[in-house]
Residue, then its C-alpha position, 0 to 999 in steps of 0.5 A: x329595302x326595309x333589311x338592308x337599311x335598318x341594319x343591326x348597327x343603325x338600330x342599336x345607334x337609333x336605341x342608344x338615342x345619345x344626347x336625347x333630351x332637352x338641354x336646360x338653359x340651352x344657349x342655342x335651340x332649333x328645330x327643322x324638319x323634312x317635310x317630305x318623310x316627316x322627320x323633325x329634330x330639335x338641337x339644343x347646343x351650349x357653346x364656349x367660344x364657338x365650340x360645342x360644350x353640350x348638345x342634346x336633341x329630341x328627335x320624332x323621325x326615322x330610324x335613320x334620323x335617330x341614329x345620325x342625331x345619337x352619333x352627334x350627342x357621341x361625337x359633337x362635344x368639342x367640335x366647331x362650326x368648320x369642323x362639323x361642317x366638314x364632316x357634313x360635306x364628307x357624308x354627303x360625298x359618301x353617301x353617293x359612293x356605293x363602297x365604302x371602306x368599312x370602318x376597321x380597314x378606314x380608320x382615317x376616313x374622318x377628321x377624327x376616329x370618333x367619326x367613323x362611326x357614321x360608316x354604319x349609314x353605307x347601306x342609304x347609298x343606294x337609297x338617294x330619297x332617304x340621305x336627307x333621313x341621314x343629313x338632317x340632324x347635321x343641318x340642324x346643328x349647323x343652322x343652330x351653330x350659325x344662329x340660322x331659323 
């Protein structure tokens, strides 16, 4: 289980660890956690008129969280509230599937290309307990976003 889910991709995310660090003068801060497998996750976002200007993350978790929260530090600046919780709703709805287009053949799988670079977590589909492992990153930004915790 262990190999197919800490696959090269994953790994080499989780190590980029994009965004980590705490965001001086953050203009939002939240911290959750999974109490089931441990994993905890602190967003710091700044903001201008709804949309993200900065993010950054400190991250005690999973491989799996570790690499959802780098591919937010990537791809969040610029986005929305509404735009991110689309992309939320889509990994959900993927990772139930057990095929996923890989991403050269699905370039527009994602509201944006910058996206696609959440088809490295295929293989947590047919791993039900661990999608929360993948998810949590995106419910703290939203919580954070919305002025939640």
């Amino acid at each position: 289980m262990i190999d197919q889910l800490y696959q090269k991709a994953i790994l080499k995310q989780a190590s980029a660890a994009t965004g980590n660090g705490k965001l001086e003068a953050a203009d939002c801060v939240l911290t959750i956690h999974n109490p089931l497998c441990g994993d905890r996750i602190t967003i710091y976002l700044n903001l201008n008129g709804g949309e993200i200007t900065e993010f950054s993350h400190e991250t005690k978790a999973c491989v799996l969280c570790q690499a959802s929260a780098s591919i937010l530090g990537f791809c969040s600046t610029g986005e929305t509230e509404e735009t991110i919780q689309l992309i939320q709703d889509k990994l959900k709805q993927k990772l139930t599937q057990k095929n996923w287009p890989e991403e050269k053949h699905a370039p527009h799988e994602w509201p944006k290309t910058k996206w696609n670079a959440l088809n490295i977590f295929q293989p947590v589909s047919d791993h039900k307990t661990r999608y929360s492992c993948v998810t949590l990153p995106f419910e703290a930004i939203l919580k954070a976003l919305r002025g939640e915790g």
